[in-house]
C-alpha distance (Angstrom), angle and dihedral (degrees) to the residues before:
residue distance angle dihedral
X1 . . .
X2 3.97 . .
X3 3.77 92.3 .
X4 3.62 144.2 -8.3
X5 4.03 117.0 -90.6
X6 3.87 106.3 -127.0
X7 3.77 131.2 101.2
X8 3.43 103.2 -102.9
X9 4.22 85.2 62.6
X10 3.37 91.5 40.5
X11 4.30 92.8 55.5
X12 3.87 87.6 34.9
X13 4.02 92.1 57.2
X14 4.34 92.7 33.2
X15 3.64 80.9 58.7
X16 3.66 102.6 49.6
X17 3.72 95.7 36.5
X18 4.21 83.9 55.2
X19 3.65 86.0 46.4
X20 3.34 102.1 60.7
X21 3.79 107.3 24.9
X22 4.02 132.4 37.1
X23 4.05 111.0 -165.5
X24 3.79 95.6 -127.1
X25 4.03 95.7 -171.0
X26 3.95 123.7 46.4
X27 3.91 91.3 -167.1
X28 3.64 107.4 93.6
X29 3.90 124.4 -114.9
X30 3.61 98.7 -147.7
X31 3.70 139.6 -66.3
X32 4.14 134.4 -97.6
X33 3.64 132.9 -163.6
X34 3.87 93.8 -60.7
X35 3.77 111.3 7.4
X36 3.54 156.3 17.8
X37 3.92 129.1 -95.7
X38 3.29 129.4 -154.0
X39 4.03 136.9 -178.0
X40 4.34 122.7 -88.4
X41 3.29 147.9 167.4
X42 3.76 134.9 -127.1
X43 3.97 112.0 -115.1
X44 3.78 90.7 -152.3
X45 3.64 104.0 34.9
X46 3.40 110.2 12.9
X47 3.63 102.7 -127.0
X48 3.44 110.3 152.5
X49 4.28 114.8 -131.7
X50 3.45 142.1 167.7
X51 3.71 125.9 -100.0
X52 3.68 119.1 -147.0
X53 3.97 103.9 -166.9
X54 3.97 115.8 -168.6
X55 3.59 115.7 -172.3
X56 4.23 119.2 -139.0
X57 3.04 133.7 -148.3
X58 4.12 111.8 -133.1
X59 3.66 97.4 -164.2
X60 4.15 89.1 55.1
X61 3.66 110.8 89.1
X62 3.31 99.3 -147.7
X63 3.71 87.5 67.8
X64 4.13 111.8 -176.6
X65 3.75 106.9 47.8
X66 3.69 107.9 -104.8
X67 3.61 91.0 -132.6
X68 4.54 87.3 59.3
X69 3.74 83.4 53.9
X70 3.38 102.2 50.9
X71 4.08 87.4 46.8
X72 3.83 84.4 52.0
X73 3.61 100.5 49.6
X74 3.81 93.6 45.3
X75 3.48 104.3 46.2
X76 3.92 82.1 46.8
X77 3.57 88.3 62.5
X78 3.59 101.8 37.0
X79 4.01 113.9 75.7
X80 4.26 104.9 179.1
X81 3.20 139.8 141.0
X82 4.14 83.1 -140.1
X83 4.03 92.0 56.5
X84 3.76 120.0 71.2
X85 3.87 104.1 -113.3
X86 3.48 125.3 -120.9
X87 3.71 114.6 -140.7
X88 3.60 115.7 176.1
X89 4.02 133.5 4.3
X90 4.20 125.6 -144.2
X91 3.35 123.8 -162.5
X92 3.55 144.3 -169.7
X93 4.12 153.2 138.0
X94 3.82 82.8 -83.1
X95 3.19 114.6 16.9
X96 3.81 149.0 43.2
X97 3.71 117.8 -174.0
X98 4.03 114.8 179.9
X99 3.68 118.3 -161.6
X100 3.63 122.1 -134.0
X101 3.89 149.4 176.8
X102 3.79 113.4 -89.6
X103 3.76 114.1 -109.0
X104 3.56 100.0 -176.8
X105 3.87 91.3 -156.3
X106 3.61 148.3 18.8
X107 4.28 133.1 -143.4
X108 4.17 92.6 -109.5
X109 3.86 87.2 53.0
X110 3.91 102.9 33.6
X111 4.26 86.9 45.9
X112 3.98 87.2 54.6
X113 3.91 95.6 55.4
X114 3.71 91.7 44.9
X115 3.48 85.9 50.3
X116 4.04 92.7 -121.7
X117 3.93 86.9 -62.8
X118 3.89 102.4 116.5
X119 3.96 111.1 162.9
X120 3.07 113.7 -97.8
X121 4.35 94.4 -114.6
X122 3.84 86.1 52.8
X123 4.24 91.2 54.5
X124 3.52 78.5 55.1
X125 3.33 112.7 47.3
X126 4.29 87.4 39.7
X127 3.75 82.3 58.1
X128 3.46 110.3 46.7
X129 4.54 82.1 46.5
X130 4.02 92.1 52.0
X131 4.21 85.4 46.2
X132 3.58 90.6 43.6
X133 3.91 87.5 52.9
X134 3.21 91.8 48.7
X135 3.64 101.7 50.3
X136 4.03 87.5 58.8
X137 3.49 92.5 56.8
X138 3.60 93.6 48.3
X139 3.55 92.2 50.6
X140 3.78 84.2 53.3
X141 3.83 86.7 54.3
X142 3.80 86.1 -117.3
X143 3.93 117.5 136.2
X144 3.40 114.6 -157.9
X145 3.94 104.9 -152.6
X146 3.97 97.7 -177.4
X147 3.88 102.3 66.5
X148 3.97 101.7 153.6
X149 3.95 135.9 127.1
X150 3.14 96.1 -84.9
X151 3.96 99.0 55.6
X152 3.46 87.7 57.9
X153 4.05 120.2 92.3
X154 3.20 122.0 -165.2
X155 3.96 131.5 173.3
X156 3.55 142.7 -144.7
X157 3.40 89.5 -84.2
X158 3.62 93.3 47.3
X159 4.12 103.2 -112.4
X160 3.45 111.8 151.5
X161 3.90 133.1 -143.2
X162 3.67 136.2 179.3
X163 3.73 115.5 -125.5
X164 3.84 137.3 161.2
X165 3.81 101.7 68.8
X166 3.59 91.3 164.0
X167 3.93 86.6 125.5
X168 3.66 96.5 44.5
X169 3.62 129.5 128.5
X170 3.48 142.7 171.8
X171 4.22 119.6 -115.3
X172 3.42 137.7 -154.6
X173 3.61 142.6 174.2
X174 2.90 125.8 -56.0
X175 3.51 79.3 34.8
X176 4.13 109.0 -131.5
X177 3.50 128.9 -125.7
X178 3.79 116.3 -86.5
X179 3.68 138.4 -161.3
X180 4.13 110.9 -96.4
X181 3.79 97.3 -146.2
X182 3.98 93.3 92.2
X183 4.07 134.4 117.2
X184 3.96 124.8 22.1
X185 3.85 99.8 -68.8
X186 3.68 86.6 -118.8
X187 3.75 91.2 71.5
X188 3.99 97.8 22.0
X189 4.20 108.5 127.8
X190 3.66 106.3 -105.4
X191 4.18 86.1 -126.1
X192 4.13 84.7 65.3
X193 4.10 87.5 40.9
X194 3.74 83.2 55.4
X195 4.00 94.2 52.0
X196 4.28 101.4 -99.5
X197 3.07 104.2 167.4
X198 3.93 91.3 -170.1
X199 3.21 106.2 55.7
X200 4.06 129.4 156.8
X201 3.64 148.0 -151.6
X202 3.67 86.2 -67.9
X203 3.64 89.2 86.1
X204 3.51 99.7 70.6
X205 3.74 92.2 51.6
X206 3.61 87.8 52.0
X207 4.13 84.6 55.0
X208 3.85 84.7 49.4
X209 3.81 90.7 60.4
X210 3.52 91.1 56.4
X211 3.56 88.3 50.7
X212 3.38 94.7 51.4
X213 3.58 96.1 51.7
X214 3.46 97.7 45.2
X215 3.99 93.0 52.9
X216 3.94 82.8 47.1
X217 3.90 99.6 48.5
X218 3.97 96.7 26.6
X219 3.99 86.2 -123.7
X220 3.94 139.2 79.8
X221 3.95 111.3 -96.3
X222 3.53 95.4 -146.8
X223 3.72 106.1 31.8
X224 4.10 102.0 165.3
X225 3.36 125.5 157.5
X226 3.92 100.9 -139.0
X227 3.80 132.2 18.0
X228 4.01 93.9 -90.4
X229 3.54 87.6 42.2
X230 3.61 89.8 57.7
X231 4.33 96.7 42.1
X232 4.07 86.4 56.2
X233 4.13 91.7 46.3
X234 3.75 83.9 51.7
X235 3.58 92.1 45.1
X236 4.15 95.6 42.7
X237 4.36 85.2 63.0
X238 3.31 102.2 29.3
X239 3.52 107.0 34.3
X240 3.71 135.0 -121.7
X241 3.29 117.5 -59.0
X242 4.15 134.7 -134.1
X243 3.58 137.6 140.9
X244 3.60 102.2 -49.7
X245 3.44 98.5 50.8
X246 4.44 96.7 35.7
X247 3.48 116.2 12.0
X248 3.79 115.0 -141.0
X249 3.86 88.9 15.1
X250 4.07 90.0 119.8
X251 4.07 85.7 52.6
X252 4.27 87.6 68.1
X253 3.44 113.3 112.5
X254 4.17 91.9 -122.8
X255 3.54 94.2 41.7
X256 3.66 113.6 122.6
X257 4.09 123.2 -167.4
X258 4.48 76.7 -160.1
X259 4.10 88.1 65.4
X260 3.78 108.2 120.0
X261 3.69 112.5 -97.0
X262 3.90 121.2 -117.3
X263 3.56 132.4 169.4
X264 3.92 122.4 -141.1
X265 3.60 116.1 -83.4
X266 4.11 91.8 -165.5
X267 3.77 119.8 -146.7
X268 4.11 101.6 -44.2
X269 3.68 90.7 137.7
X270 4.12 97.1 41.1
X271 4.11 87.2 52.0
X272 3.70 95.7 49.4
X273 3.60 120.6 113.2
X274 3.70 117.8 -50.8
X275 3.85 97.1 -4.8
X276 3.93 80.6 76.1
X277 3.14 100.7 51.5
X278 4.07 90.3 47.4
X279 4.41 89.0 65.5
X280 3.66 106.4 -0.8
X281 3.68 122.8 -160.2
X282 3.54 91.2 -47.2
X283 3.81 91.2 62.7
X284 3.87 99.2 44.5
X285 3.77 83.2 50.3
X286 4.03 90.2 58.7
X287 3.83 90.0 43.0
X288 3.94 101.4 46.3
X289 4.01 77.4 51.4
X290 3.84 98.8 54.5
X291 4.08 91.3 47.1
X292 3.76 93.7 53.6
X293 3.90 101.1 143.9
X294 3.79 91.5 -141.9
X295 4.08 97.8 80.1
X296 4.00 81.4 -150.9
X297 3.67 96.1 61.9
X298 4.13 97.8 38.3
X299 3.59 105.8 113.5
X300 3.91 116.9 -108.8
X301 3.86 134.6 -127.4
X302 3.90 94.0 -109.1
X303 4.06 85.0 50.5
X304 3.44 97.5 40.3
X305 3.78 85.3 62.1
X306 4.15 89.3 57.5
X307 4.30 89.9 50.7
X308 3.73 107.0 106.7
X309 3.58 95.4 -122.9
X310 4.06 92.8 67.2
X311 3.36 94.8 20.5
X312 4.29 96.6 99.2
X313 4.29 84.1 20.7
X314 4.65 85.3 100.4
X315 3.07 127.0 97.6
């Protein structure tokens, strides 16, 4: 427990919370896994954060939302300059309010006011920050499972950070089974699509490809509507696959031998026009390497560092 549920805490951590911070904007910023955040301001040093309030429920007795404490703990652990930092932690019987850095904008927002056309050295300098994130938690043995747009803040100056870990958790080997209703189905793996229940880090590098292809192409690659939906969108650009191309995929529990059959239609719509020119060859190389259908064989962060394509994209 963060804190004891009785009034006196409740007053006590009101108090200090009202101390120290004064919400300066009503309108809401956005909204995570299990709350929503809005802008502050620092009474002592004027900083200006975000506020990420989650309501509780006093009569559940699992009190703190599992999902807060798992955003606690990790962003405890994790100390980057590529993960939103977590400065300071309120709790009480009904609320918890955590207080973070102000990212003034995220990827899903910023790509809608350039109108999906980011230039090309700003895909690649977003990309090589949201690897470089990722490779920290990995190191951490922390899988993300919710990369998407939106959990990606960026600033004026274009800095990136991961954020919303609400769905995080920590792995291990052998790795455990794990719940399949995780990540936007847009950018879930197609092994979780397919009901793996022991999946890996190689999920959220699968959610980077999407990413990455969306930043490059100014749309989502996989844009269905429902998990199925989603499979045979996969499927329609990538081909079907068996055997050959994933071994053990016809062992998934929603694999089907009856799934319509297509055959990989490569990158035609990646290399056309100025898409092409935004990550060349070298860049449809990295991508075709973080959608590998075999979770084994998709490219990691640390890796993903070495391709050529990111490889001069640090600072």
């Amino acid at each position: 427990m963060l804190a004891e549920r009785n009034d006196d805490d409740f007053d006590m951590l009101e108090r200090r919370f009202e101390q120290k911070y004064e919400v300066t904007e009503p309108k809401v910023l956005g909204e995570g896994t299990y709350g929503k955040v809005y802008k502050a301001v620092s009474r002592i040093s004027n900083q200006v954060v975000a506020i990420k309030r989650i309501k509780l429920n006093p009569d559940d007795d699992e009190g703190v939302p599992s999902t807060a404490l798992r955003e606690v703990a990790v962003l405890k652990e994790l100390d980057s300059e590529y993960v939103v930092k977590l400065f300071e932690v309120f709790c009480s019987p009904s609320k918890l309010v955590l207080v973070f850095e102000l990212m003034e904008n995220d990827l899903r927002k910023y790509m809608k006011q350039v109108g999906g056309k980011i230039p090309s050295h700003h895909v690649k300098s977003l990309c090589w920050q949201m690897v470089k994130g990722l490779e920290i938690c990995h190191a951490n043995r922390i899988i993300h499972r919710d990369i998407k747009p939106q959990n990606l803040l960026i600033d004026a100056n274009h800095r990136l950070k991961l954020a919303d870990f609400g769905l995080a958790r920590a792995f291990m080997v052998p790795i455990p089974k794990y719940t399949h209703e995780v990540v936007t189905v847009w950018y879930r793996a197609p092994e979780i699509l397919l009901g793996s229940g022991a999946y890996s880090i190689a999920v959220d590098m699968w959610a980077v490809g999407c990413v990455f292809a969306e930043m490059a192409t100014g749309g989502p690659l996989f844009q269905g509507d429902s998990e199925i939906d989603t499979i045979f969108k996969i499927f329609q650009k990538l081909g079907t696959p068996n055997e050959m191309t994933w071994p053990g995929v016809q062992d998934l529990p929603n694999f089907k031998p009856s799934f319509p059959q297509w055959r990989h239609k490569g990158w035609a719509n990646i290399r056309q026009g100025k898409t092409q020119e935004k990550v060349g060859e070298c860049g449809i190389d990295l991508l075709e390497k973080f959608l590998a259908y075999a979770p084994k064989q998709r490219l990691s962060a640390r890796k993903g560092l070495q391709h050529p394509y990111l490889a001069d994209a640090g600072p």
